[in-house]
C-alpha positions as CSV (number, residue, x, y, z in Angstrom):
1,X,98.1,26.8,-19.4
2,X,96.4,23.0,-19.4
3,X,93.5,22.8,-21.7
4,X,91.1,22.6,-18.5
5,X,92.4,26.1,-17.2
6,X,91.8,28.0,-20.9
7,X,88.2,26.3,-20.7
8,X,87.6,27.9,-17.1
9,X,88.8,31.0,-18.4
10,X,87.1,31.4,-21.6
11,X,83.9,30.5,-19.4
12,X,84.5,33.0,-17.2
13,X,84.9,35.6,-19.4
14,X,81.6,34.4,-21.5
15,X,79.8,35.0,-18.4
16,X,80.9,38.5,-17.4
17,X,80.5,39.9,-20.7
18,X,77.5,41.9,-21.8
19,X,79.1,42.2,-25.5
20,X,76.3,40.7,-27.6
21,X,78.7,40.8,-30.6
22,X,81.4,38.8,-28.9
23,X,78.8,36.6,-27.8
24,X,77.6,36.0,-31.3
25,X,81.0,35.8,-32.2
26,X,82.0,32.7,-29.7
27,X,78.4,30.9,-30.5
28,X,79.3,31.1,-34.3
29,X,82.8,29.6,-34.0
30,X,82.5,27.0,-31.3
31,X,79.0,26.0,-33.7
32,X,81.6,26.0,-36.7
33,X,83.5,23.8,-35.0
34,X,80.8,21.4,-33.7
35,X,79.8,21.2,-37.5
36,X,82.9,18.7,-38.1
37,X,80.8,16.3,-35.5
38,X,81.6,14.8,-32.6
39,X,81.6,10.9,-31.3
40,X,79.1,10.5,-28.4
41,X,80.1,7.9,-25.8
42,X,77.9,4.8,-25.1
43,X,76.6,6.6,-21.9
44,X,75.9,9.5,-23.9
45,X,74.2,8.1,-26.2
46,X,72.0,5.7,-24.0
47,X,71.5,9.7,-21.7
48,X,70.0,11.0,-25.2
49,X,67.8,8.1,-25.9
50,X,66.3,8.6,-22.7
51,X,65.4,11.8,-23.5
52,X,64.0,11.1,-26.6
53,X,62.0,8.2,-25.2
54,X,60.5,11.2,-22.0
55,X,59.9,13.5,-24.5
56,X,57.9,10.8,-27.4
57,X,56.1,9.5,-23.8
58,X,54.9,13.4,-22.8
59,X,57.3,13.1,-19.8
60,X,58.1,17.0,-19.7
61,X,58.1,19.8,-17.7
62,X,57.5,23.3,-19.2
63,X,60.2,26.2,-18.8
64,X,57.1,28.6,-17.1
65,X,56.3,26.0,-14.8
66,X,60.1,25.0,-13.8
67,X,60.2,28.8,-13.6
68,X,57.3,28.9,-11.5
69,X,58.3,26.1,-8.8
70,X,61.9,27.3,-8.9
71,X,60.1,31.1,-7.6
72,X,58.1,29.0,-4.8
73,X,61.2,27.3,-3.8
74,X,63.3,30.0,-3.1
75,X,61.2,32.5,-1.4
């Protein structure tokens, strides 16, 4: 099984279960294993300063009101 075929399936299974303790479970050991660090790409990096630079600038949009615009959208 390639690498990209276990990610599809551990996603898959992530998303059908309703096992808060496995959830907890795959959070704490994929976080354990982001705590080693990882090396952000140049794009990546210039993506988060963007973000940063939005959020110092006010240039956000509330969860309610995504929420709220995504409820108009779809009916």
């Amino acid at each position: 099984m390639s690498n990209e075929q276990l990610k599809a399936l551990v996603i898959e299974r992530v998303m059908f279960t309703q096992d808060e303790g496995i959830l907890q479970a795959v959070l704490y050991r994929l976080t354990e294993a982001d705590s080693e660090g990882i090396e952000l790409s140049s794009e990546q990096k210039a993506a988060v300063a963007v973000g940063l630079a939005d959020l110092a600038a006010g240039r956000v949009v509330l969860d309610e009101d995504l929420e709220k615009s995504d409820r108009v959208e779809w009916r």
